[in-house]
C-alpha positions in Angstrom: 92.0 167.6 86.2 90.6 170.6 84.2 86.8 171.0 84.8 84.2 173.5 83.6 81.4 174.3 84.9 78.6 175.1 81.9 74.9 176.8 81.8 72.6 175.4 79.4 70.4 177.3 78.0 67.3 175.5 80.0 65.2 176.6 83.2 67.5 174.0 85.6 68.6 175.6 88.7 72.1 174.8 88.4 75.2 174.6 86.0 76.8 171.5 85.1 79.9 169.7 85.4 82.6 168.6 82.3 85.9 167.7 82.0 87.9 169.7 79.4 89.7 168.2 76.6 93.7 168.4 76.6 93.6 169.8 73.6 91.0 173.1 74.8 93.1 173.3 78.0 95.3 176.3 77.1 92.8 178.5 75.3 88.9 178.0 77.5 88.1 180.9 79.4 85.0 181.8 80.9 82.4 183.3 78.3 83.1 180.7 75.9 80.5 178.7 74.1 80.6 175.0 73.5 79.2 171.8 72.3 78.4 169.3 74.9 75.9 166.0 75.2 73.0 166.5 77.9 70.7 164.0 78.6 71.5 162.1 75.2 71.8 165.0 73.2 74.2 167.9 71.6 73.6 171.1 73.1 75.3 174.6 73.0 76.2 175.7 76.4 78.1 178.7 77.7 80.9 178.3 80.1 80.6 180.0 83.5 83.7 179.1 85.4 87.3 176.6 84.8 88.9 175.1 87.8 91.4 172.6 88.5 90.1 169.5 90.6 89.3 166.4 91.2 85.8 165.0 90.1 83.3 164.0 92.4 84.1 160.1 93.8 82.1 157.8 92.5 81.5 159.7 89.3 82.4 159.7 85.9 82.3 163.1 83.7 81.6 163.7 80.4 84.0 165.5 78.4 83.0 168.5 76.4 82.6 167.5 72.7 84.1 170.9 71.5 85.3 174.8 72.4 83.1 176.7 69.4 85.3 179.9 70.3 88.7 181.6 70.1 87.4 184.5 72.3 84.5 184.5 75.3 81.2 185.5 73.7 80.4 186.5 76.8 82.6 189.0 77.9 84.1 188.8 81.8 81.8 192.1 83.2 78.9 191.0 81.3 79.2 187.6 82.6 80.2 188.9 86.6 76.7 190.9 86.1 74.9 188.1 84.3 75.9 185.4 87.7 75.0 188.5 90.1 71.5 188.6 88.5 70.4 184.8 88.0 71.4 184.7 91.9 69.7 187.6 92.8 66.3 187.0 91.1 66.4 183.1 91.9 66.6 182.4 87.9 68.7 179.5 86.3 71.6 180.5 84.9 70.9 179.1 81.6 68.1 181.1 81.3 69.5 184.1 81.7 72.4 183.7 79.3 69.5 182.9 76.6 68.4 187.1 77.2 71.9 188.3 76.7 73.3 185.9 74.1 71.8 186.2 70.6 73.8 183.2 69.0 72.1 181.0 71.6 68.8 181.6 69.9 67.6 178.9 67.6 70.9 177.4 67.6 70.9 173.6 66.5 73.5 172.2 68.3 74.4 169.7 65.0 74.8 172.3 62.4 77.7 173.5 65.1 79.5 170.4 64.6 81.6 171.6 62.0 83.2 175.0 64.3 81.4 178.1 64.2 83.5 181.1 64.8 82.9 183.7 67.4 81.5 186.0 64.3 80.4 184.2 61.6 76.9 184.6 60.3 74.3 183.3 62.5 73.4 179.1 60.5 70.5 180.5 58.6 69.8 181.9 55.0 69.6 185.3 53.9 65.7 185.8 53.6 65.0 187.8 50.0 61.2 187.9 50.5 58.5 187.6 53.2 55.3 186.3 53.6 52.9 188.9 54.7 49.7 187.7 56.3 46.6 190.2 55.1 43.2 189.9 56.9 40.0 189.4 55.3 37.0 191.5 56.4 34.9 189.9 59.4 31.9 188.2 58.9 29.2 187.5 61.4 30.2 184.0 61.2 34.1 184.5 62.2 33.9 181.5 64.8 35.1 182.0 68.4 38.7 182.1 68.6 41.9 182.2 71.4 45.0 182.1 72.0 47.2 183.3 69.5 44.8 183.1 66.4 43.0 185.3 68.2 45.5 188.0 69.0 47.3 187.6 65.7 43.7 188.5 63.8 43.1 190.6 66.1 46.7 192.6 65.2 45.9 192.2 61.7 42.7 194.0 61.7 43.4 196.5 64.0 47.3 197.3 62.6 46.9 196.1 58.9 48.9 193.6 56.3 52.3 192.5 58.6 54.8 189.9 57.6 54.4 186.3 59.5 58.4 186.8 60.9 57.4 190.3 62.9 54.2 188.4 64.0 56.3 186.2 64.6 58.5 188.1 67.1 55.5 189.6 68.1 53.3 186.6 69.3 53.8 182.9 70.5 52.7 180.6 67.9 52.2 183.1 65.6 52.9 180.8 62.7 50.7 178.2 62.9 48.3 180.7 64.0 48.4 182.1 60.8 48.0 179.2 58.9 44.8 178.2 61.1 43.5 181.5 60.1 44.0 181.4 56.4 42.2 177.6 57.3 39.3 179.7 57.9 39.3 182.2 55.3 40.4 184.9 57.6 43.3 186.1 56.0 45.1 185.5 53.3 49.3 185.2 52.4 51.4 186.7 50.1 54.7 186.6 49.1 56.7 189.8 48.9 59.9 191.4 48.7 61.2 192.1 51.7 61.6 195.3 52.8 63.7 196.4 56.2 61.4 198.3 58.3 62.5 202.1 58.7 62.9 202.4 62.0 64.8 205.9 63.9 67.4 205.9 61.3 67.9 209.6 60.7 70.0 210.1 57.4 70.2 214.2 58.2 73.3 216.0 59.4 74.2 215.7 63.3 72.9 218.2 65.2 74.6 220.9 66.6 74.0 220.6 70.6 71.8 223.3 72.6 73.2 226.1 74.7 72.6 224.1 77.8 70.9 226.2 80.9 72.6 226.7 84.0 70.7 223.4 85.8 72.0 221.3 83.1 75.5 222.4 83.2 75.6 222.0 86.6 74.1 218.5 85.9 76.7 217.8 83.6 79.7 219.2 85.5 79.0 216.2 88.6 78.5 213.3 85.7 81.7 214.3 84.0 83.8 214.5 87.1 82.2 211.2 88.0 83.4 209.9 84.6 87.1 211.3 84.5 87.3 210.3 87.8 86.7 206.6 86.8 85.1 205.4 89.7 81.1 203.6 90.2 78.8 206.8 90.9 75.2 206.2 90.4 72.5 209.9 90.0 69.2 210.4 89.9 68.4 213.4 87.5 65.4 214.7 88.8 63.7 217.4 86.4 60.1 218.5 85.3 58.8 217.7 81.9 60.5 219.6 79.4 63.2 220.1 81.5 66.4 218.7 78.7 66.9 215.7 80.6 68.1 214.4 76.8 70.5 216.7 76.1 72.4 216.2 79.7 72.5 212.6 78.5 74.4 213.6 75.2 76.4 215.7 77.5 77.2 213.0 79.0 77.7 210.2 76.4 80.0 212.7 74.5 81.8 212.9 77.4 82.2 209.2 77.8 83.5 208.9 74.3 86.1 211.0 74.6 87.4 209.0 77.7 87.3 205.8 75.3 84.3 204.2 77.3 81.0 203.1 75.8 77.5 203.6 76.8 74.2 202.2 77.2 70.7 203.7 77.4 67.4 201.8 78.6 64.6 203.6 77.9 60.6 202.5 79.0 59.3 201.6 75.5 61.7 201.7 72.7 59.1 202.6 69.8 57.3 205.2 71.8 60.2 207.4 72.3 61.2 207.9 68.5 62.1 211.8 69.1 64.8 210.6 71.6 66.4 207.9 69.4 66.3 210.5 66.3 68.3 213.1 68.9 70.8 210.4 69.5 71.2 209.3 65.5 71.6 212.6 64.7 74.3 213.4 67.2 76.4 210.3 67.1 75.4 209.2 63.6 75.9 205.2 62.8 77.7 204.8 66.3 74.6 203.6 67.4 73.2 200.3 68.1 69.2 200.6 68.4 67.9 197.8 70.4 64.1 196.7 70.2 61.5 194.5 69.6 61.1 195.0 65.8 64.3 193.8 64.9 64.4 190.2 63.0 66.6 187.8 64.6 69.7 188.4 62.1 69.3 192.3 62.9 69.4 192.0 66.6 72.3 189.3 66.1 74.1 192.2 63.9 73.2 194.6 66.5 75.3 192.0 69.4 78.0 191.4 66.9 78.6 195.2 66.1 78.9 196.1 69.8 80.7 193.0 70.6 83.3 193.6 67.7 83.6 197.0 69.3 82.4 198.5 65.9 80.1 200.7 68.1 80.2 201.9 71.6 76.5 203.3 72.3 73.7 201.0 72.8 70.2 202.4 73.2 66.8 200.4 73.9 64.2 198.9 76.0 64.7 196.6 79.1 66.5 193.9 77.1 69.2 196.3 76.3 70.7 195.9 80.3 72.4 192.6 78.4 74.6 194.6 75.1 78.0 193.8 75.3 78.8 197.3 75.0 82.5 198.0 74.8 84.8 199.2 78.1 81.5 200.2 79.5 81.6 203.6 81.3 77.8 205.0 81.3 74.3 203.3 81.9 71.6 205.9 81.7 67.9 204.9 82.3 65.6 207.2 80.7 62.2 207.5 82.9 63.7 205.2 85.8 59.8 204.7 87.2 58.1 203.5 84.2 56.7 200.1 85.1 57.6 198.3 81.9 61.3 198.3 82.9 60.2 194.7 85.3 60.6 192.0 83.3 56.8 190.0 84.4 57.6 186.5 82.7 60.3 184.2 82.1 63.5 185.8 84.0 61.5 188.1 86.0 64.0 191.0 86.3 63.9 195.2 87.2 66.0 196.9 84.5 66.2 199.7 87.0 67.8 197.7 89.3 70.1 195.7 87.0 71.5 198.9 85.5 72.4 200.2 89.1 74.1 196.7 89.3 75.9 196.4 86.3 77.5 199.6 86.1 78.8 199.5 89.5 80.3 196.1 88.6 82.1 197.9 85.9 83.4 200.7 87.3 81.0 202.8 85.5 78.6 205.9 86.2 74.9 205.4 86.4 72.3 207.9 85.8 68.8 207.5 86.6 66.0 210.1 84.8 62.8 211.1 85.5 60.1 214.1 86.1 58.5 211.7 89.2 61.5 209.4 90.6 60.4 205.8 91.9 59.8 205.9 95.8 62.7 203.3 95.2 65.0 205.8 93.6 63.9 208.2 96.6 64.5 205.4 99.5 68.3 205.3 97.8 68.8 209.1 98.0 67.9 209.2 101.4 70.2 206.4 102.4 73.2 208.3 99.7 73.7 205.8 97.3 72.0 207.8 95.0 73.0 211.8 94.4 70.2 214.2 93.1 70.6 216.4 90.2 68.1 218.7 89.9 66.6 220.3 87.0 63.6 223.0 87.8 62.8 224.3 85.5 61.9 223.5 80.8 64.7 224.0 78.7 62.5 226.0 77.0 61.3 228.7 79.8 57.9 228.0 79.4 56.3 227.4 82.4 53.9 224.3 83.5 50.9 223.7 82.4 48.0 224.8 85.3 46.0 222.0 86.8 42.5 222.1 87.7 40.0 219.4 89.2 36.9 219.3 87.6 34.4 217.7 90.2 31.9 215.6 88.2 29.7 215.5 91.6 29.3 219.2 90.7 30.2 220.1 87.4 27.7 219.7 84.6 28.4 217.4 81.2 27.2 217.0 77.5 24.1 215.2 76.7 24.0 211.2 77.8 26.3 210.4 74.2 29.2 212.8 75.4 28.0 212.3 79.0 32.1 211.4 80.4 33.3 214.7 78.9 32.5 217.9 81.5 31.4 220.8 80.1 34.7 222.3 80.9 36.7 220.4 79.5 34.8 220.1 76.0 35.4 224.3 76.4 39.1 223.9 76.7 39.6 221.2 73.9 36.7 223.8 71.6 38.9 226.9 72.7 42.2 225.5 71.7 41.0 224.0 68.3 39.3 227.1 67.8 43.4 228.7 68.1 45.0 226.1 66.1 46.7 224.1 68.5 45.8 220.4 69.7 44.6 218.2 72.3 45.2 215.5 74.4 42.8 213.0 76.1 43.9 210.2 78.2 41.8 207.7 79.6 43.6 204.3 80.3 41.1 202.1 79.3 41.0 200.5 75.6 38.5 199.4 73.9 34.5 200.5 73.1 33.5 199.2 76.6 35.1 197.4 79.7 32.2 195.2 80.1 28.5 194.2 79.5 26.3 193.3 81.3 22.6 192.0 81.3 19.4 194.5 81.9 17.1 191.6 82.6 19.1 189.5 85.0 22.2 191.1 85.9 25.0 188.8 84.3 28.0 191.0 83.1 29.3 188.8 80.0 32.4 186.9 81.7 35.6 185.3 79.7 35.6 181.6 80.0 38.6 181.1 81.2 39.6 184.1 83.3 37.6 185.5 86.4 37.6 188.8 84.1 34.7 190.5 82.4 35.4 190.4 78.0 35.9 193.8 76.3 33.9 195.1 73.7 35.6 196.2 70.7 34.2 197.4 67.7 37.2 198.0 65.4 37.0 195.0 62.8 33.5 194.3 63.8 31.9 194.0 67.4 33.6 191.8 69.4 34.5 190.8 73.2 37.6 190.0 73.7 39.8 189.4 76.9 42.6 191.5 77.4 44.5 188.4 79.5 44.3 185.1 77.5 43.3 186.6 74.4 40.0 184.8 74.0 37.4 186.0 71.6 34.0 185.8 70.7 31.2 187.5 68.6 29.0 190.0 70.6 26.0 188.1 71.5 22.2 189.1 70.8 21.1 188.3 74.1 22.1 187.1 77.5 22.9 183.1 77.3 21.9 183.1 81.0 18.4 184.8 80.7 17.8 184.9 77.4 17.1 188.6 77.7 18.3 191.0 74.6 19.3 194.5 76.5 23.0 194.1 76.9 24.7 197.4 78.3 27.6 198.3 78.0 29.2 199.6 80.9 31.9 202.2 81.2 34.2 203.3 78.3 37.0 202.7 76.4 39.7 204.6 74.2 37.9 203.3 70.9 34.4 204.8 72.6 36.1 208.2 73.7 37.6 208.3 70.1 33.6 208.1 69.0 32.4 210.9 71.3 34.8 213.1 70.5 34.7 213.0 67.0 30.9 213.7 67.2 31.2 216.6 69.9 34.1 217.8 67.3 33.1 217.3 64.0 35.8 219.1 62.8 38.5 218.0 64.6 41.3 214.9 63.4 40.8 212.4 66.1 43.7 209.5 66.4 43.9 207.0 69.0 47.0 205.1 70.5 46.8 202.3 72.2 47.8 198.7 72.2 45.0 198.2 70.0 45.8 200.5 67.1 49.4 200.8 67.8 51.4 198.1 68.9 55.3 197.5 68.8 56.8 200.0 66.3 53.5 201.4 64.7 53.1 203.7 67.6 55.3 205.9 66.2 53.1 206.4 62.7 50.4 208.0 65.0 52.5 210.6 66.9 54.1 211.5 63.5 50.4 212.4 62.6 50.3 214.6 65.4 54.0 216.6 64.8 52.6 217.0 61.6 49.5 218.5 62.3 47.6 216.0 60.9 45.6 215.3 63.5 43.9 217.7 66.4 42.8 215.4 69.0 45.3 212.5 70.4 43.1 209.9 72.5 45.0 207.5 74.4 46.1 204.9 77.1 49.3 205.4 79.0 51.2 205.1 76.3 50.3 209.1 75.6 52.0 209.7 78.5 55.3 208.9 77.8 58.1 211.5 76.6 56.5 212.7 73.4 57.3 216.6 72.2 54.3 218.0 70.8 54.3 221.6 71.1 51.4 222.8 69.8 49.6 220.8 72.4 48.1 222.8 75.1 45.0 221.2 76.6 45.1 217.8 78.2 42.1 216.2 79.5 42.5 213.2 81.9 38.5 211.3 81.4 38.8 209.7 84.7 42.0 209.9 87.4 39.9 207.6 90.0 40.1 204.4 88.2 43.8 203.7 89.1 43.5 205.2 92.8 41.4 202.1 93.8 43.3 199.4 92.1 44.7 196.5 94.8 48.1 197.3 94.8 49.9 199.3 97.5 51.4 201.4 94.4 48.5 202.3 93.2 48.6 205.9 94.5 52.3 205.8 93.0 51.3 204.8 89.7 48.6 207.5 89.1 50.8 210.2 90.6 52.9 209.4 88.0 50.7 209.0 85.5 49.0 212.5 85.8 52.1 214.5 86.1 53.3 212.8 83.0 50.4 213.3 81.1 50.0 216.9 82.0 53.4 217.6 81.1 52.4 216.6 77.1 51.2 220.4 77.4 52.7 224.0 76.6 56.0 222.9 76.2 56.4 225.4 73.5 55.5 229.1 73.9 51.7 228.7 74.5 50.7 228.0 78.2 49.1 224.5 78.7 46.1 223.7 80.3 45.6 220.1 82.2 41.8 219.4 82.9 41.2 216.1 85.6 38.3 214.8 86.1 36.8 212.9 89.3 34.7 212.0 91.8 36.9 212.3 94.6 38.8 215.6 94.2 39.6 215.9 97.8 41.8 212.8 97.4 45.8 213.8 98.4 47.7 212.3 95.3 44.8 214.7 93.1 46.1 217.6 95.3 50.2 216.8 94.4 49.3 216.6 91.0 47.8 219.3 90.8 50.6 221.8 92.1 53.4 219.0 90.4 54.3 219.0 94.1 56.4 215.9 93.6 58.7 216.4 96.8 55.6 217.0 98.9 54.0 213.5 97.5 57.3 211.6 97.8 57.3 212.4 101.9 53.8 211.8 102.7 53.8 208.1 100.3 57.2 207.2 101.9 55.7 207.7 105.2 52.7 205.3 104.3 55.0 202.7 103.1 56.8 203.0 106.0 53.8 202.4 108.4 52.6 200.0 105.8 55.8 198.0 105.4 56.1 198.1 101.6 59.2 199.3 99.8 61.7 201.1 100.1 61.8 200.3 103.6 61.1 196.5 103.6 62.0 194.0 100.7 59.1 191.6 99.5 59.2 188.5 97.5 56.0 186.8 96.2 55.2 183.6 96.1 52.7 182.5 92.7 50.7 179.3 93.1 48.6 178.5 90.1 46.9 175.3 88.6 43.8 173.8 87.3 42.4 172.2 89.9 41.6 175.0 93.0 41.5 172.7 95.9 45.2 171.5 94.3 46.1 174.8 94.3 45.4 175.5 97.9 46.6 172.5 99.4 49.8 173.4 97.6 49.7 177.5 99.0 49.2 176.4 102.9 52.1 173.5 102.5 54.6 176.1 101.2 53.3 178.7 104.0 53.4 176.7 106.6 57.4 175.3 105.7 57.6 179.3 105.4 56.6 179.7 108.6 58.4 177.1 110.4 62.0 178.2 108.6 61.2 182.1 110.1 60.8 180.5 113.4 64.1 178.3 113.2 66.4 180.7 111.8 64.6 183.8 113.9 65.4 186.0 110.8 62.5 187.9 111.2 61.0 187.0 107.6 57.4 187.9 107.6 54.7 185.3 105.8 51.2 187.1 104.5 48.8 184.4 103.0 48.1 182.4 101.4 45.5 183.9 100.3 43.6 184.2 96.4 45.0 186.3 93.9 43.0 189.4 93.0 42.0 188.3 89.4 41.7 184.7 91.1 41.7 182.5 88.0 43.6 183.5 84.6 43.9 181.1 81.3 42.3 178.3 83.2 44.2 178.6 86.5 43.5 179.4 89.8 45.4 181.8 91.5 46.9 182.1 95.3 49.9 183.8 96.4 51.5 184.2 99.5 53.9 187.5 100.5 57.2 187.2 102.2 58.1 190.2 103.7 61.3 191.2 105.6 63.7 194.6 106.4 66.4 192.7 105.7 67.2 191.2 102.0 69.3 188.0 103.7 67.1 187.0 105.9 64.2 186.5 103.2 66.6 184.9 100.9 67.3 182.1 103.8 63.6 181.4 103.6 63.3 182.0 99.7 65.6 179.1 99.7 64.0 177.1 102.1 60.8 177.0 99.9 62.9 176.7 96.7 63.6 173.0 98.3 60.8 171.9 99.2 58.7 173.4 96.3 60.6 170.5 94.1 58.3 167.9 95.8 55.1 169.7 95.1 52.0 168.4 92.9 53.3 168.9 88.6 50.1 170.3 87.7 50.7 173.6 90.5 53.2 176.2 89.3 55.2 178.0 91.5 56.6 181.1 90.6 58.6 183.2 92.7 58.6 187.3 92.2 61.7 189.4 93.9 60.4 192.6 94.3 57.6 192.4 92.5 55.8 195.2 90.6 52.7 194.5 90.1 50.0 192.2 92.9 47.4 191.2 91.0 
């Protein structure tokens, strides 16, 4: 008999079983959606694989109810790379067809009773008008609040009037949030006409492409041979800032086109990078499918049924993009292949990276990886040539790179207390280039007025309730702490609940404090700020307009300044603190701020004024300070992929990590040693030479209530940790409910 094997669109491990109709026989395929009963219900499920057998003895299968489509949704390379990744990353199946299969969403499986084509409209109504939620200024009585009222209100006052369905996209719960708010008189909802949110479309003329230079012909000379050639080749374009890694990618997508292939584009953070979008629009006009987080459902369902109707054969956006059905795929290109926010950190836990590596070379197409300061995992493939460098020197523009200098704050005097974390030179540099007309940068990755407070009288630093974190104080919308991990909030207290004692101090600083001090040391100057605060999702781009158009002089900022923006009248940077990062508890951490610093700098003299990047620190003598400050990337890619080697981290071992967390702590640890300990005993059976580190508490220890373990797997080769990976996956379906067990391949982050 005919069976099918389906993936629902649930976190189960495995797919599921059904006999197929005579009548849907000749037409199933793999791809296909279709209506079946699970556990007393109708469902939608997708199927994965058709086989002619003989069902199991001894049971009985149920019959699918009905084939919705005359085509597979899911097309066969999408769905090879789909299966490659839920095996890979130890995520159900189901699951993962949910990220790459917008008609899955919000799908009731009865409204499919009567058959729903492959492209109809998704089973909804054309929305005319929105409700947009407005906040209402705080009080000293705004009660405590988490979850998401809390981060909704605090979106709303820090971002301004949104419409409940983009909050809605935005936050969990976001609805009811909303109406527990307006509950309490803190905002109020309107009805009005909707309006579709401008967002990179660029109605001007294409663009007539560049004069490339000599590195980027050469750079586009390999990619094209690659393409023509029609065979899996994977790059990694290495060049400075301002080096035209863009235009080599419209090199090659242009390319790509003319050989009748399509191509896709993952970039770190699709609304910080609205130059780069604008580049593509105006080069390949409306054959592009933008990809992000601001879309409604019924726009990012458009988006799938465009590239799936082969309307349009370039896909651009953020990490989710890895899952457009882009047409006869030929090209995936990975715009700043390090950036962090390419891992996936909840749900399907993924590394766009990775994934594009994977799919293209399951479609026969050529991958090209970008970036001014490759991974140490992008390296680690070089060196073992499953990667080939391109290399681009030197700016597009012939402007050279900015100059780097340490300023020692052991040595080097300051302001007055107020201004105290800006040295004296580099208030001269940001004074000296306002005093010229041009603008400034200032990056210190902290938001908020203060990371903490704490208590002159006893010592207490003010702690969230839930999380082993200290609150936040922000002053935007009134003084507040807030924590930047569950979302809890509360009013700033008038003295310490422990002692009783009134001095609070606040200890260090934030974005929203550095935007204070500097627009009292420069009276003169525009400040802005962008952060996650002021400018999250799509709004980021309002406040780098400010700055193309000069309408701002100072840019203060979280990492999120770092990332590829063109401003080129900036030509100081200031970096408030590079030693923050250096001692965080993660073997990357002298990775990250490598990165981080070389990006930043390169925000400055990208046009024909030199730039001038000012670091400041307590440690100048440190060796990732020194890299930086020559952009010696080769020189700190050798000496950190010689500590990883002695360390055993990647790229030279492969690590899996192993979450426990619960509310009850001795639960918890019970539950850690029993998973170790089978760890252990499967390493020692199978001699696989899996390596088990832990348990052991988490960093941040407790989070939303729960305490935290982890243990570390840790092994050269990638079969022998899945063998144990799967041991623990078997065993850890006996443990206690209450403990959650998460496991992280190749994880990105330790804490």
């Amino acid at each position: 008999m005919l069976l099918a094997q389906v993936a629902i669109p649930i976190p189960l491990e495995r797919a599921f079983t059904y006999a197929v109709p005579d009548q849907y026989a000749p037409r199933i395929a793999p791809g296909m959606r279709c209506l079946c009963k699970f556990r007393r219900r109708l469902v939608v499920g997708v199927i994965i694989a058709v086989e002619q057998a003989q069902a199991p003895a001894g049971i009985k299968l149920i019959a699918l109810e009905e084939l919705i489509d005359d085509i597979p949704s899911v097309p066969e390379e999408l769905l090879q790379f789909l299966l490659r990744l839920s095996s890979y990353y130890l995520a159900p199946i189901g699951e993962v067809l949910r990220l790459a299969l917008p008609v899955l969403e919000h799908q009731r499986a009865d409204r499919l009773r009567t058959k729903l084509p492959l492209f109809a409209e998704p089973p909804r109504a054309v929305e005319r008008s929105v409700l947009v939620a407005y906040p209402v200024a705080s009080t000293p009585q705004t009660p405590a609040l988490r979850g998401a009222p809390a981060s909704v209100l605090t979106h709303l006052r820090t971002v301004g009037p949104t419409a409940i369905v983009r909050l809605a996209e935005e936050y969990a719960n976001a609805r009811s949030a909303v109406k527990r708010l307006e509950s309490l008189g803190l905002v109020t909802v309107r009805r009005e006409a909707q309006k579709e949110a401008p967002f990179f479309h660029d109605t001007k003329a294409r663009e007539s492409a560049p004069v490339p230079t000599e590195s980027q012909k050469t750079a586009i000379e390999h990619i094209e041979k690659a393409l023509l050639a029609g065979i899996p080749r994977s790059f990694l374009l290495h060049g400075v800032t301002g080096s035209g890694k863009t235009e080599v990618y419209l090199r090659a997508i242009e390319a790509c086109l003319r050989a009748e292939r399509g191509a896709l584009v993952l970039v770190p953070e699709i609304a910080l990078t609205p130059q780069l979008i604008a580049r593509f629009r105006s080069r390949f006009g409306d054959g592009v499918a933008v990809i992000h987080s601001g879309l409604s459902r019924r726009a990012r369902y458009q988006m799938w049924k465009s590239l799936r109707e082969n309307k349009v054969s370039v896909a651009i956006g953020a990490r989710s993009a890895i899952f457009a059905p882009v047409p006869r795929l030929g090209l995936v290109i990975v715009d700043e292949e390090h950036d962090g926010s390419f891992k996936q950190e909840e749900g399907v836990r993924y590394q766009g990276r990775d994934m594009a590596l994977l799919r293209a070379h399951l479609a026969g197409a050529v991958c090209v990886l970008g970036s001014a300061t490759p991974s140490l995992e992008s390296e680690g493939l070089v060196q073992q040539g499953k990667l080939t460098r391109l290399r681009l020197p030197d700016r597009a523009t012939r402007a050279a790179l900015p100059a780097v200098e340490l300023v020692d704050l052991r040595r080097t005097g300051s302001l007055p207390s107020t201004h105290s974390m800006l040295s004296l030179p580099l208030y001269r540099a940001i004074e000296t280039a306002l005093a010229a007309g041009e603008q400034a940068i200032v990056f210190l990755n902290r938001r908020g007025f203060a990371p903490s407070i704490q208590c002159e009288g006893c010592g207490t630093i003010l702690q969230c309730p839930t999380c082993s974190v200290s609150t936040t104080l922000h002053r935007a919308g009134g003084a507040r702490l807030r924590c930047h991990y569950c979302d809890y909030e509360a009013a700033m207290p008038s003295a310490c609940a422990a002692c009783g004692c009134p001095r609070l101090a606040m200890v260090g600083i934030g974005t929203e404090r550095l935007e204070e001090v500097l627009a009292l040391a420069f009276p003169q100057a525009r400040v802005a700020r962008l952060d996650r605060d002021v400018a999250p999702g799509i709004r980021s781009e309002a406040v780098i307009e400010r700055m193309r158009r000069k309408e701002a002089d100072i840019l203060v900022g979280t990492q999120m300044v770092t990332k590829g923006h063109d401003l080129p009248d900036v030509t100081v940077v200031g970096v408030i603190n590079a030693d923050v990062a250096l001692s965080m508890p993660d073997f990357r951490a002298s990775e990250r701020t490598f990165q981080l610093l070389v990006q930043v700098a390169g925000r400055a003299g990208r046009a024909e004024r030199p730039g001038r990047v000012l670091i400041q620190t307590r440690i100048p003598e440190h060796p990732v300070l020194a890299h930086a400050v020559t952009h010696d990337v080769a020189s700190f890619t050798k000496t950190e992929l010689v500590n990883r080697k002695e360390a055993g981290y990647p790229p030279y071992y492969r690590l899996v990590l192993v979450r426990l967390d619960g509310p009850d702590l001795d639960e918890v640890i019970r539950e850690a040693e029993r998973l170790a300990s089978h760890a252990r005993v499967q390493t020692q059976v199978l001699s696989h030479g899996v390596e088990v580190l832990g348990p052991s508490p988490a960093p941040i220890e407790k989070l939303r209530g729960r305490f935290r373990f982890r243990i570390l797997l840790r092994a050269v080769q990638r079969p022998a940790l899945r063998a144990v990976v799967a041991a623990i996956q078997q065993v850890r379906e006996h443990r206690s409910s209450r403990v959650r067990v998460v496991l992280d391949v190749d994880p990105m982050h330790m804490l």
